[in-house]
C-alpha angles and dihedrals in degrees: 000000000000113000094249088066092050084050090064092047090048094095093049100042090048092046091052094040095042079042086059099039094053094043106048103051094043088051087049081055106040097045086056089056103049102027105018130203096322138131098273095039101102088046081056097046090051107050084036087052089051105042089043089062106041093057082040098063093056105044079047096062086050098041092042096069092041100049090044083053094039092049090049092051092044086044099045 
């Protein structure tokens, strides 16, 4: 791939990996709290995980555009 072509996928590729980064760790989190250490909490986590960022990549490619709006507005 040139570089000009990774440039155009930039966006996406942030938003999903900003979208997992986010989401893992706060269904890890999340999954202790509510189930603790316990036999079925990896099962938890990871349904938790999955779900999380499936509903994350989406809400990121809306939120992407309006935080970037609503930042410019809050730096001018």
């Amino acid at each position: 791939m040139e570089l000009k072509d990774l440039k155009k996928i930039e966006p996406v590729l942030f938003s999903v990996l900003m979208s997992i980064f986010m989401s893992v760790p706060m269904s890890f989190v999340m999954t202790a709290v509510n189930v603790g250490f316990t036999e079925i909490f990896m099962k938890a986590f990871l349904m938790s995980a999955l779900i999380g960022t499936c509903v994350s990549i989406p809400v990121a490619f809306l939120a992407f555009p309006l935080a970037t709006r609503i930042v410019r507005l809050i730096v001018k």
